[in-house]
PDB file with one MODEL, atoms N, CA, C and O in Angstrom:
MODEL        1
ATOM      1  N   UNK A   1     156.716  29.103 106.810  1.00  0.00           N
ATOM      2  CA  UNK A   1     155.348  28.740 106.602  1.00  0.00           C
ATOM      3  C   UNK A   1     154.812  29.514 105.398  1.00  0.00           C
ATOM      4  O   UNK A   1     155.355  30.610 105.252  1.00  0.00           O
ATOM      5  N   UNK A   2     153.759  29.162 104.393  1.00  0.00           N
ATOM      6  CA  UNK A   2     153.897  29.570 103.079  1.00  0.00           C
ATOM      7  C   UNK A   2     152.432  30.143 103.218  1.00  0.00           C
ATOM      8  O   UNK A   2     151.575  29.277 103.392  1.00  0.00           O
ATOM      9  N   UNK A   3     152.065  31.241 103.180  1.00  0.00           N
ATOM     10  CA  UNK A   3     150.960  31.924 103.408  1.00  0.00           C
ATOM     11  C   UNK A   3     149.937  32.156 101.466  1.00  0.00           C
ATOM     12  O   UNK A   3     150.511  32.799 100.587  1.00  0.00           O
ATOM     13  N   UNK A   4     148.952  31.718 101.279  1.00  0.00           N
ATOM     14  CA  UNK A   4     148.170  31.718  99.972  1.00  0.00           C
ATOM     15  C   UNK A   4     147.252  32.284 100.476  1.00  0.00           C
ATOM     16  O   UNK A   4     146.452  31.632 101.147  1.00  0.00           O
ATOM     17  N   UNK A   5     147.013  34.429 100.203  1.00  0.00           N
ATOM     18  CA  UNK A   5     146.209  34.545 100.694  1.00  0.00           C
ATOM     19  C   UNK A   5     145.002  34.730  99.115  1.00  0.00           C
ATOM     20  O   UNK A   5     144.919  34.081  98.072  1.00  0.00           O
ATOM     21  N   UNK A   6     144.353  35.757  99.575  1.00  0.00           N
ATOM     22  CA  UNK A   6     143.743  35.826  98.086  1.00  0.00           C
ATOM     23  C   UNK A   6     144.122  36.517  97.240  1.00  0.00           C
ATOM     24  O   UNK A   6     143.863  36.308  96.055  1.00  0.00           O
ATOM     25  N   UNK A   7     145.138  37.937  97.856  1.00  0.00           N
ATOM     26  CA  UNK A   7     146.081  38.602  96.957  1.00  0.00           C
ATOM     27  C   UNK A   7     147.372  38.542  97.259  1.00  0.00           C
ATOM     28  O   UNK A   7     148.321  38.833  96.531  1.00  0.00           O
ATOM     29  N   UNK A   8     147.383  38.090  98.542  1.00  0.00           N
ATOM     30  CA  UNK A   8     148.921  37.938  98.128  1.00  0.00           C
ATOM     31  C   UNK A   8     149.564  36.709  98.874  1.00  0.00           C
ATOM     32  O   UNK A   8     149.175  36.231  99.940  1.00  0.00           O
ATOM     33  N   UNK A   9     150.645  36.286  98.087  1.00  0.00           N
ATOM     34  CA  UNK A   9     151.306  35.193  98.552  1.00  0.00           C
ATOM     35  C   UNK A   9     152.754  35.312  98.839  1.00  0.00           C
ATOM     36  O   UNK A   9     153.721  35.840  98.290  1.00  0.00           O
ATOM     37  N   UNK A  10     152.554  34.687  99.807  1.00  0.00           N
ATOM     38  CA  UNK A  10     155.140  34.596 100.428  1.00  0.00           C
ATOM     39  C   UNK A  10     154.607  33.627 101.941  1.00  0.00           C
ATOM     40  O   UNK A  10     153.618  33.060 102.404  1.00  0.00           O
ATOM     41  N   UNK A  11     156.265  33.977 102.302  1.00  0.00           N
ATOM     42  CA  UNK A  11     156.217  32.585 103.279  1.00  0.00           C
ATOM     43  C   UNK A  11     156.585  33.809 104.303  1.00  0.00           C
ATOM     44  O   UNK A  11     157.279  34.799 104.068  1.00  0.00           O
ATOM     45  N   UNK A  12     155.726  33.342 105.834  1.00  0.00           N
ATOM     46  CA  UNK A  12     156.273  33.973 106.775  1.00  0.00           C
ATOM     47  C   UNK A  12     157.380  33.193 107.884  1.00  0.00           C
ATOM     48  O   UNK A  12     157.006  32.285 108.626  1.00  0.00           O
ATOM     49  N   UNK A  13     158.926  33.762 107.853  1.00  0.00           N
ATOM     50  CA  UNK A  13     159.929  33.310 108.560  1.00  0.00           C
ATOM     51  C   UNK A  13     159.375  33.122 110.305  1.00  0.00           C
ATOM     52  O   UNK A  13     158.767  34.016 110.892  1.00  0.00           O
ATOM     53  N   UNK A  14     159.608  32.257 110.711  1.00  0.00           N
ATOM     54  CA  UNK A  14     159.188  32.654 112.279  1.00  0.00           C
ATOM     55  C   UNK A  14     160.440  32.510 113.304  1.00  0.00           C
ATOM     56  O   UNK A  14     160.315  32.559 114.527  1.00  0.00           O
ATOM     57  N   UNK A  15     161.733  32.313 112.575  1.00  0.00           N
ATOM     58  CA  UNK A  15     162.643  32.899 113.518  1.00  0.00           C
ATOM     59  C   UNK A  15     163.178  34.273 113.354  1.00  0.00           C
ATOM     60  O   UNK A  15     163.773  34.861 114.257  1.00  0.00           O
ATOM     61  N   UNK A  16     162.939  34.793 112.117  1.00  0.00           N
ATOM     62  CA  UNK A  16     163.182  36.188 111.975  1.00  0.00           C
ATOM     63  C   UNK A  16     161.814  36.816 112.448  1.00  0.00           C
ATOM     64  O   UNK A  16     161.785  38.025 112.677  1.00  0.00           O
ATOM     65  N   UNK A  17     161.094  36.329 112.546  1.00  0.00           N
ATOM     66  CA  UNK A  17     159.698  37.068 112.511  1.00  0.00           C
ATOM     67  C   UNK A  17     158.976  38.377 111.901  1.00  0.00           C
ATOM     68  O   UNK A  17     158.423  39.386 112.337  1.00  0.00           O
ATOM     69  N   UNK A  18     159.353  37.681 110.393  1.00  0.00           N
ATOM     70  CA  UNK A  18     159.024  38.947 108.969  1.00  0.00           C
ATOM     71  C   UNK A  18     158.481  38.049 108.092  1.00  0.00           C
ATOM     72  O   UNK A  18     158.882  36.898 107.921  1.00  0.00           O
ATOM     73  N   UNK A  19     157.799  38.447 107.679  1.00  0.00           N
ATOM     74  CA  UNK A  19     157.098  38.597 106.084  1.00  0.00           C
ATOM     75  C   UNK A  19     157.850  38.449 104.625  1.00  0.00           C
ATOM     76  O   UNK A  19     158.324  39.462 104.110  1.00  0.00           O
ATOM     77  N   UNK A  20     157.922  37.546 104.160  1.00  0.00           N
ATOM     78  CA  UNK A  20     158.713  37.679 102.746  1.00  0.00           C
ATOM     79  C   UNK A  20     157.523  37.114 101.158  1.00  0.00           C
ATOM     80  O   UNK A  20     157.248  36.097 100.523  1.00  0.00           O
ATOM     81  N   UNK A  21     157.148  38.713 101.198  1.00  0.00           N
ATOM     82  CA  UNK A  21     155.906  38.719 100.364  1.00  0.00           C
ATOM     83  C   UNK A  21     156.206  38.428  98.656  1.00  0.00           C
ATOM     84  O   UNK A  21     156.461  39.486  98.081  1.00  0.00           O
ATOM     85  N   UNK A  22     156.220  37.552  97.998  1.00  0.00           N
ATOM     86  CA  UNK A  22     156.461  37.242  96.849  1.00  0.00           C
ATOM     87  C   UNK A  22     155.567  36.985  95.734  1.00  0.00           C
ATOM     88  O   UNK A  22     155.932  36.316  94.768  1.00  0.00           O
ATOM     89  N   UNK A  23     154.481  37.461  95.828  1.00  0.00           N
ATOM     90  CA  UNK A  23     153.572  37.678  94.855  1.00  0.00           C
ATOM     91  C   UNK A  23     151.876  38.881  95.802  1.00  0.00           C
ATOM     92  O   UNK A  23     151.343  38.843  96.912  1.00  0.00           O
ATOM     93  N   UNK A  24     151.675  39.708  94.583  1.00  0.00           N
ATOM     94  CA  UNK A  24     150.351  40.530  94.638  1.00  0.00           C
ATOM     95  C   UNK A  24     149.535  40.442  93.490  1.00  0.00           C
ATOM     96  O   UNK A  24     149.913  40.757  92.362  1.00  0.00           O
ATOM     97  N   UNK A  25     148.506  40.048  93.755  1.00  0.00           N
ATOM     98  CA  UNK A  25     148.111  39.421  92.709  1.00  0.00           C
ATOM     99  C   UNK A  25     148.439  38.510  91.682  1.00  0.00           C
ATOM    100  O   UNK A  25     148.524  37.298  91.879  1.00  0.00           O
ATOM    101  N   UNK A  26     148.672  39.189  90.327  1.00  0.00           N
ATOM    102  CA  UNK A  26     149.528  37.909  89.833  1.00  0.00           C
ATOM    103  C   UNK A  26     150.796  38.305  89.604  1.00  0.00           C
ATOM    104  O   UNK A  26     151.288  37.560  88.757  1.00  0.00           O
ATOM    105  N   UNK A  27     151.917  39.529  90.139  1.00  0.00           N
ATOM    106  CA  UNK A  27     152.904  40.371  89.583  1.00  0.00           C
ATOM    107  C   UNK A  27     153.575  39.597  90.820  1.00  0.00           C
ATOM    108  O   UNK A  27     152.942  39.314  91.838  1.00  0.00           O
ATOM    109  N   UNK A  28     155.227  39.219  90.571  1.00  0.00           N
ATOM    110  CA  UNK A  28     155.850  39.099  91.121  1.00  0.00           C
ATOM    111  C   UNK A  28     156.686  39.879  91.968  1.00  0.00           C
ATOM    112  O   UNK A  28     157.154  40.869  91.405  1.00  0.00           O
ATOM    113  N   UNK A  29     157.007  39.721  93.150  1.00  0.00           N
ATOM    114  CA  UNK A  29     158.023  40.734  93.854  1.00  0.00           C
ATOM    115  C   UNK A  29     158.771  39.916  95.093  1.00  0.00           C
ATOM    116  O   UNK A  29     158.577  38.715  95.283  1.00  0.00           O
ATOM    117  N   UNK A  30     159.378  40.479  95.656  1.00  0.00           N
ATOM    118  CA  UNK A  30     160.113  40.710  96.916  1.00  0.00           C
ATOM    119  C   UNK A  30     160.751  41.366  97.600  1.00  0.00           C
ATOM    120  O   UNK A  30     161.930  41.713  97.528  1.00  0.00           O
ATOM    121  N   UNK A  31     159.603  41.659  98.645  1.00  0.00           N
ATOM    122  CA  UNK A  31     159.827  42.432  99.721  1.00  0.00           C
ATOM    123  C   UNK A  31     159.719  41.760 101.126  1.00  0.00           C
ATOM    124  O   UNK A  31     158.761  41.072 101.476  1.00  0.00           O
ATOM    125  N   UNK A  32     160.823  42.043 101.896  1.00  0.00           N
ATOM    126  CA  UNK A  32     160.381  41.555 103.332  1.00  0.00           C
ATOM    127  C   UNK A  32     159.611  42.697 104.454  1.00  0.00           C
ATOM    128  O   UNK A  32     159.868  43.859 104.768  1.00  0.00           O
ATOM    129  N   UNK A  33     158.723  41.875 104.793  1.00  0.00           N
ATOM    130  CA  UNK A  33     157.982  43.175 106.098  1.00  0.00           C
ATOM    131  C   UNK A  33     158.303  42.825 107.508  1.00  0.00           C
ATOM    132  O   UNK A  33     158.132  41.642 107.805  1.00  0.00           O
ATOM    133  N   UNK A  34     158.702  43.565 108.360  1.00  0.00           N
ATOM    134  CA  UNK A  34     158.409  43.636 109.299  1.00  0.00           C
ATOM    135  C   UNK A  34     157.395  43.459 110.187  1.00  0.00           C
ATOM    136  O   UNK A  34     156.470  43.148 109.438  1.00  0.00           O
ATOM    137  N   UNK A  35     156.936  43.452 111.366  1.00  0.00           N
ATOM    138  CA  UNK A  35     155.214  43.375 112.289  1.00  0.00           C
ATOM    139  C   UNK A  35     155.284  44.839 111.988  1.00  0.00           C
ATOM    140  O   UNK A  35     154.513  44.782 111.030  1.00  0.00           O
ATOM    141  N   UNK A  36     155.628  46.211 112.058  1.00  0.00           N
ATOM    142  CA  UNK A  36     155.704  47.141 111.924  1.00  0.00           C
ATOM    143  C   UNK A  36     155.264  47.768 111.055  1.00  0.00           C
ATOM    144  O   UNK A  36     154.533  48.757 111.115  1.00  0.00           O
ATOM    145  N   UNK A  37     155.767  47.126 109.998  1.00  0.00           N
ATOM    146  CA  UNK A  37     155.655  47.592 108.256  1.00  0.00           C
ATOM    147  C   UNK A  37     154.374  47.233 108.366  1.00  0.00           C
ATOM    148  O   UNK A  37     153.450  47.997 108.644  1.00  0.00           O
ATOM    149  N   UNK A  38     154.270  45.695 108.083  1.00  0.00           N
ATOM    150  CA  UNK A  38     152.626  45.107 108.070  1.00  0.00           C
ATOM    151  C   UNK A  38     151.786  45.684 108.645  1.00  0.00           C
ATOM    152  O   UNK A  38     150.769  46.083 108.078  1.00  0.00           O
ATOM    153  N   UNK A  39     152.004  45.839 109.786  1.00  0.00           N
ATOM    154  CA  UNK A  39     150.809  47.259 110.764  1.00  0.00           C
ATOM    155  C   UNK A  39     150.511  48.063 110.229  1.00  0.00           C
ATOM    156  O   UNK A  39     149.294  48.143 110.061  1.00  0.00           O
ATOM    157  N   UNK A  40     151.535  49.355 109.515  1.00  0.00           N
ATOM    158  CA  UNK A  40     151.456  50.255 108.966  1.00  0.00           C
ATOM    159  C   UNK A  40     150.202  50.345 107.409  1.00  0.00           C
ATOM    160  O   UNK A  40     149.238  51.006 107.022  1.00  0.00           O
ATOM    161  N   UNK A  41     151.253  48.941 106.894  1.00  0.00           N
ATOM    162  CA  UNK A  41     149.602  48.562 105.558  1.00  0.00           C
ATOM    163  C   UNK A  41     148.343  48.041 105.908  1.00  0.00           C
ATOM    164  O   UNK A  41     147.299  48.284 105.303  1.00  0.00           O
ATOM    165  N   UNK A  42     148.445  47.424 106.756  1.00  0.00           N
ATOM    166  CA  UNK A  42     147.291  47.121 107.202  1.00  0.00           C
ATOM    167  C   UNK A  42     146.369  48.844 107.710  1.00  0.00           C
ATOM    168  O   UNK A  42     145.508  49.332 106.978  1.00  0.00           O
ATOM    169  N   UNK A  43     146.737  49.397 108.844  1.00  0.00           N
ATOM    170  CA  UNK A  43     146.662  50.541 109.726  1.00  0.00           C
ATOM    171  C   UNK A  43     146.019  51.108 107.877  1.00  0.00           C
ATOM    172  O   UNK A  43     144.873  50.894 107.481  1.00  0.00           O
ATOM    173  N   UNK A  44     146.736  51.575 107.338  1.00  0.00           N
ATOM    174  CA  UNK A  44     146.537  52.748 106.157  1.00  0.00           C
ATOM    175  C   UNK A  44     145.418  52.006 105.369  1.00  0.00           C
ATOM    176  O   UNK A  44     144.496  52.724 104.984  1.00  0.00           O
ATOM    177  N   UNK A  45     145.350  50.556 105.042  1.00  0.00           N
ATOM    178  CA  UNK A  45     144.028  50.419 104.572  1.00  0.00           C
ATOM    179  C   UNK A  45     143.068  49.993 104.752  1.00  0.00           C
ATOM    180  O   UNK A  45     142.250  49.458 104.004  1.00  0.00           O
ATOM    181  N   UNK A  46     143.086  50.228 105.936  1.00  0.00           N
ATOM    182  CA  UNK A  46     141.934  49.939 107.318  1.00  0.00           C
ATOM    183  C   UNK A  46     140.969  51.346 107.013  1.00  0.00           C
ATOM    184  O   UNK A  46     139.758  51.331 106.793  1.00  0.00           O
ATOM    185  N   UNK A  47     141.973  52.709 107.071  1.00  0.00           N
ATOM    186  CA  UNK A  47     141.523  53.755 107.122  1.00  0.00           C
ATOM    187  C   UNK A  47     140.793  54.456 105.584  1.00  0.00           C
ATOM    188  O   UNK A  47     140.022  55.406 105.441  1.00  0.00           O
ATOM    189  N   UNK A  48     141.339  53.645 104.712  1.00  0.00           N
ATOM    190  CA  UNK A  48     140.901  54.018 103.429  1.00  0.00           C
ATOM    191  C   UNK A  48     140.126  52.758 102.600  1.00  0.00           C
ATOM    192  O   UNK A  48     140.412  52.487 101.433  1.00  0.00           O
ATOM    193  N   UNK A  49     139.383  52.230 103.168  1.00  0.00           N
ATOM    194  CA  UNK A  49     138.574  50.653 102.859  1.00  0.00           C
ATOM    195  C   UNK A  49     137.394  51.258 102.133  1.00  0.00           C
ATOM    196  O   UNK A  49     136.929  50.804 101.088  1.00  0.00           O
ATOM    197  N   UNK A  50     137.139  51.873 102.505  1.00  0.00           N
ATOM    198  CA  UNK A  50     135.559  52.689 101.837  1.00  0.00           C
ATOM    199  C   UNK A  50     136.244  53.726 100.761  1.00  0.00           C
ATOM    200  O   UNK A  50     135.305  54.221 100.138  1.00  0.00           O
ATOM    201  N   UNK A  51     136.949  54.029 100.489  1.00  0.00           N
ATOM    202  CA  UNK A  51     137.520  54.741  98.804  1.00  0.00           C
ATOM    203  C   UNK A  51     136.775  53.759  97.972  1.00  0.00           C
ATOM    204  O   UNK A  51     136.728  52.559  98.242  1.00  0.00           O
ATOM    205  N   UNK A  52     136.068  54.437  96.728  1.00  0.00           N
ATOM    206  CA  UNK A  52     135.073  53.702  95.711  1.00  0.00           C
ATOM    207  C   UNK A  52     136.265  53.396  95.034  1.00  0.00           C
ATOM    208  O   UNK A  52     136.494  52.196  94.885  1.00  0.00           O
ATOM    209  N   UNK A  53     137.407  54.532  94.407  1.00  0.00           N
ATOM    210  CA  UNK A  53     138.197  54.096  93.245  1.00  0.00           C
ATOM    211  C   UNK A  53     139.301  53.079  94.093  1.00  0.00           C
ATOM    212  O   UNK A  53     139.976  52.540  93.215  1.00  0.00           O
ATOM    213  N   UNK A  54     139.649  52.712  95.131  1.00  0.00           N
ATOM    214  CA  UNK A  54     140.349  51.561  95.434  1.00  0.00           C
ATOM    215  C   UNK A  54     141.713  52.040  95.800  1.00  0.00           C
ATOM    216  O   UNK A  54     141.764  53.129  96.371  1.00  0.00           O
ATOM    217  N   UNK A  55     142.588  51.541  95.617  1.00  0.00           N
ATOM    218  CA  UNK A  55     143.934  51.784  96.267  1.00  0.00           C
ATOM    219  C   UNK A  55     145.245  51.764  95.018  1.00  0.00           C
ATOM    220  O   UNK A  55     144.763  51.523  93.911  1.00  0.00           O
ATOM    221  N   UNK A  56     146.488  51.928  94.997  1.00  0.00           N
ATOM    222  CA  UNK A  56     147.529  51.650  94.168  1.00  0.00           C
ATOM    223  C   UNK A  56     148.441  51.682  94.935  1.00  0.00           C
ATOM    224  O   UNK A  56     148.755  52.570  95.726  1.00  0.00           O
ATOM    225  N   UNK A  57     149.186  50.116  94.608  1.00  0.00           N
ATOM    226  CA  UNK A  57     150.220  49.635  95.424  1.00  0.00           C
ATOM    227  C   UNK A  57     151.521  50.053  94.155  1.00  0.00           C
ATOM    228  O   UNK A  57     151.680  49.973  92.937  1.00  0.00           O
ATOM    229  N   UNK A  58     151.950  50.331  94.873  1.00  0.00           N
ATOM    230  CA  UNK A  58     153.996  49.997  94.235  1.00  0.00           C
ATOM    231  C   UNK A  58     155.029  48.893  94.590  1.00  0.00           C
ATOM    232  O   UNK A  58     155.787  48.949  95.558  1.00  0.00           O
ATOM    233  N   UNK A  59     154.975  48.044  93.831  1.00  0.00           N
ATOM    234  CA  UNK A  59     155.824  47.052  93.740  1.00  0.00           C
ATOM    235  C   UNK A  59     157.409  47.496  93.330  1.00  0.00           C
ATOM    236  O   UNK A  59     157.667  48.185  92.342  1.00  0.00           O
ATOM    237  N   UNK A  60     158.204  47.084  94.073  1.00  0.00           N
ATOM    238  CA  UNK A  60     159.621  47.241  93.746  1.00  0.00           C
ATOM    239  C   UNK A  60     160.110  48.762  93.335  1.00  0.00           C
ATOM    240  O   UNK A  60     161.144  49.107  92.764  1.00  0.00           O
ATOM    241  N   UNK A  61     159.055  49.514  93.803  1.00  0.00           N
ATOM    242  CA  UNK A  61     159.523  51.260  93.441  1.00  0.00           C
ATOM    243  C   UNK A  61     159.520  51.350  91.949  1.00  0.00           C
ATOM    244  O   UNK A  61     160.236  52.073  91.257  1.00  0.00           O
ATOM    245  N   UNK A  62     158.610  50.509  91.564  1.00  0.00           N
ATOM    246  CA  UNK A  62     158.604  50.958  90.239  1.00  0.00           C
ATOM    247  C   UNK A  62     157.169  50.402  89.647  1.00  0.00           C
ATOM    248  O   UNK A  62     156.649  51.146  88.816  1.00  0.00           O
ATOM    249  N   UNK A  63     156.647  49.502  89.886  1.00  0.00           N
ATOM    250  CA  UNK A  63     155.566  48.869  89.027  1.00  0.00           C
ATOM    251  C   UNK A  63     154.005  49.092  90.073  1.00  0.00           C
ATOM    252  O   UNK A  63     153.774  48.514  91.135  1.00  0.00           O
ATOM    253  N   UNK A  64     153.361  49.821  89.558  1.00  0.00           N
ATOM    254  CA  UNK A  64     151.934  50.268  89.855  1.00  0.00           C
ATOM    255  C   UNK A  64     151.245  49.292  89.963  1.00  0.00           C
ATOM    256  O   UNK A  64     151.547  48.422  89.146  1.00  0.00           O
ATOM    257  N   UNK A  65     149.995  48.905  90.977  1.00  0.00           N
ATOM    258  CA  UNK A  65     149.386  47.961  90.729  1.00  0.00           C
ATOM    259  C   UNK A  65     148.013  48.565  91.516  1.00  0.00           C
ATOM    260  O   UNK A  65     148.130  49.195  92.567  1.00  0.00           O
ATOM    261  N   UNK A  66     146.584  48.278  90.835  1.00  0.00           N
ATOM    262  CA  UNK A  66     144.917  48.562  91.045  1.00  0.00           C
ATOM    263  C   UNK A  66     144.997  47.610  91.367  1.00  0.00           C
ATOM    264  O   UNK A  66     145.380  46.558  90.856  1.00  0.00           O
ATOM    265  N   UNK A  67     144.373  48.090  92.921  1.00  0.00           N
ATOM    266  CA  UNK A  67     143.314  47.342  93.965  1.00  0.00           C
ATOM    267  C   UNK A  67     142.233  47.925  93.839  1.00  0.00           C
ATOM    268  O   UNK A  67     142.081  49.124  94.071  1.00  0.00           O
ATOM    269  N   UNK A  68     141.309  47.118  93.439  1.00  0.00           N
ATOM    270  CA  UNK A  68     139.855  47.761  93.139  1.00  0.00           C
ATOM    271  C   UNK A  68     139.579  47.745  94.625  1.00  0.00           C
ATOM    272  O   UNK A  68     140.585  47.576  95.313  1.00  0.00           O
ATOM    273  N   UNK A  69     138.262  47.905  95.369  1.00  0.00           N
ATOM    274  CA  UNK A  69     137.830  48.354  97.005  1.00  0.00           C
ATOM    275  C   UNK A  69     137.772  46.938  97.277  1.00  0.00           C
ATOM    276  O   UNK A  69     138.416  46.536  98.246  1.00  0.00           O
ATOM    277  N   UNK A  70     136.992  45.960  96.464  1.00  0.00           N
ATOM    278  CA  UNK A  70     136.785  44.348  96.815  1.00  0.00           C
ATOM    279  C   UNK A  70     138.162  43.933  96.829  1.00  0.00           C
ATOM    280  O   UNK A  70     138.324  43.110  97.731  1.00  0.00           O
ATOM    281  N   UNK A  71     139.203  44.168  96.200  1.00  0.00           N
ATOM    282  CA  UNK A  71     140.515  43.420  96.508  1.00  0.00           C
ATOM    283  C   UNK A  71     141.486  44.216  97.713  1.00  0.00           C
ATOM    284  O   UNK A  71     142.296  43.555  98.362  1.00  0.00           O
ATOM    285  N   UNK A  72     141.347  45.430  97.896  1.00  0.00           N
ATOM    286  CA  UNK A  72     141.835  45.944  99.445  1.00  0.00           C
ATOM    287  C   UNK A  72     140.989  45.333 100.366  1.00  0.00           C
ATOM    288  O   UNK A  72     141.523  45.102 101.451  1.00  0.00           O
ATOM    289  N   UNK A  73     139.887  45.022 100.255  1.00  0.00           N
ATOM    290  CA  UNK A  73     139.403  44.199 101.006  1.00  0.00           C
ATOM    291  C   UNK A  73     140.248  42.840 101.758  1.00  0.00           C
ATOM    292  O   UNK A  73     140.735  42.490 102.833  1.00  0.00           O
ATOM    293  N   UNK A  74     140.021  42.369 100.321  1.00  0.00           N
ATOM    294  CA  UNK A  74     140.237  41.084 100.424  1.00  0.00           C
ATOM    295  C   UNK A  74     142.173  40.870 100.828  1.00  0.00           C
ATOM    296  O   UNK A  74     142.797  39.994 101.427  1.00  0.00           O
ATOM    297  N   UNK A  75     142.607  42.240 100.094  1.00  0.00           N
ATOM    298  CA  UNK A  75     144.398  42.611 101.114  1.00  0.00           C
ATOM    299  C   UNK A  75     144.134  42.634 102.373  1.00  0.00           C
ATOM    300  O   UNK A  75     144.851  41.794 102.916  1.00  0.00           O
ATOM    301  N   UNK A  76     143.375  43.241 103.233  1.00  0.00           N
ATOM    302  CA  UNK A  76     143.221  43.307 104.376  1.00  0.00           C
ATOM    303  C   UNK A  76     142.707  41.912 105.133  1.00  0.00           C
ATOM    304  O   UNK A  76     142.746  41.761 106.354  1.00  0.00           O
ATOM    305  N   UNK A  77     142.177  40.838 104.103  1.00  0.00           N
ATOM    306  CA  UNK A  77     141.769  39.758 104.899  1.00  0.00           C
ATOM    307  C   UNK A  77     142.978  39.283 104.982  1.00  0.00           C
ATOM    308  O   UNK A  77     143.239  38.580 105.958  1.00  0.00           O
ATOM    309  N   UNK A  78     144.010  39.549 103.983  1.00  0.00           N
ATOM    310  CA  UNK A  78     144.691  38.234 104.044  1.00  0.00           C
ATOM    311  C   UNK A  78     146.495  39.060 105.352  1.00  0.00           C
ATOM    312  O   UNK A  78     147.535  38.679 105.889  1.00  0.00           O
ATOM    313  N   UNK A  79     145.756  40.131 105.173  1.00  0.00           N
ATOM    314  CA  UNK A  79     147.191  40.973 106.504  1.00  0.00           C
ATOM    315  C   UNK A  79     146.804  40.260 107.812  1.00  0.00           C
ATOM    316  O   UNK A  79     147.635  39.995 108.680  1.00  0.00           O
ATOM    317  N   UNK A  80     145.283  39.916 107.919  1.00  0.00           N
ATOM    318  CA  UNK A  80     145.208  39.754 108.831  1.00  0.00           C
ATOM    319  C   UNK A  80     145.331  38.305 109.745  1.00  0.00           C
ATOM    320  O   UNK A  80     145.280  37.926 110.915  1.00  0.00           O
ATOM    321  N   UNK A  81     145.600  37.581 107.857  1.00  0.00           N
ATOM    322  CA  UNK A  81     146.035  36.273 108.195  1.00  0.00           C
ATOM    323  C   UNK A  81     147.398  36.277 108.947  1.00  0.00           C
ATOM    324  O   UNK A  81     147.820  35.643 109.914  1.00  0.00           O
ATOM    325  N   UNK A  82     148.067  37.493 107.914  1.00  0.00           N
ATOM    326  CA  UNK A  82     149.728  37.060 108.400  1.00  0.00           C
ATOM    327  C   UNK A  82     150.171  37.550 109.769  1.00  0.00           C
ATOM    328  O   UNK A  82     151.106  37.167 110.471  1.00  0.00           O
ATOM    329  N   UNK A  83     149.047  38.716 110.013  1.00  0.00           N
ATOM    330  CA  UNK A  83     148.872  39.253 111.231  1.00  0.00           C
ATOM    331  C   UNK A  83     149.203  38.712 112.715  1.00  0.00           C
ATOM    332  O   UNK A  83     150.065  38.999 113.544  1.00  0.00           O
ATOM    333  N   UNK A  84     148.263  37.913 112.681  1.00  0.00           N
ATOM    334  CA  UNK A  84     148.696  36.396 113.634  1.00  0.00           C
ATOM    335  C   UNK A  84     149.566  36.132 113.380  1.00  0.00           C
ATOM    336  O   UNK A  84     150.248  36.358 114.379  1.00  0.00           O
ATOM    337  N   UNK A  85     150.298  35.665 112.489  1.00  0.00           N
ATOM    338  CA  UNK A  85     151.351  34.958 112.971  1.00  0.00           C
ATOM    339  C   UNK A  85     152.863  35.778 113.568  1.00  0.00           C
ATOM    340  O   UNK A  85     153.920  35.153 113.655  1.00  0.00           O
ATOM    341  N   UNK A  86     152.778  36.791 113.827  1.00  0.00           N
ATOM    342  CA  UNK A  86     153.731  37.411 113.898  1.00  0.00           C
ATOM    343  C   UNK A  86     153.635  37.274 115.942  1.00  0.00           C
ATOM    344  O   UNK A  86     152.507  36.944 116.306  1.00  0.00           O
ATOM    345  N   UNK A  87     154.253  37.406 116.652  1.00  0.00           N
ATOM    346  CA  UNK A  87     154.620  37.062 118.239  1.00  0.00           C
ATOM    347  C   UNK A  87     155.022  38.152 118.953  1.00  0.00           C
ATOM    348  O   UNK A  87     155.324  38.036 120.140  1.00  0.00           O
TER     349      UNK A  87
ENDMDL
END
């Protein structure tokens, strides 16, 4: 099932029941998550949503990426899309 959230896009498997996240913003990647993993990002920027300067993700252990506070936001709307679907 092909998840378009507002920052990020991949398809979630539902017989493996993981996450295969292939775009953040507009930078390409792939990573698969776990319900675990996803908890964990979600969980960590649940707790840091109110930071003014925003967040920095790492793509592929190497490429930096600014989340201003409105786009962790808007990461967190869309975890919580994929959220559900996990069983």
């Amino acid at each position: 099932m092909d998840v378009n959230g507002k920052i990020i896009q991949g398809e979630f498997d539902r017989i493996n029941d993981e996450f295969v996240l292939n775009q953040v913003k507009h930078f390409t990647t792939q990573s698969t998550l776990n319900k675990d993993q996803m908890d964990s990002i979600y969980d960590y920027l649940m707790n840091h949503k109110d930071e003014e300067d925003g967040q920095i993700l790492t793509l592929n252990e190497q490429m930096l990426v600014r989340l201003s506070q409105e786009e962790s936001s808007q990461f967190i709307e869309d975890l919580n899309q994929i959220r559900d679907l996990y069983e």
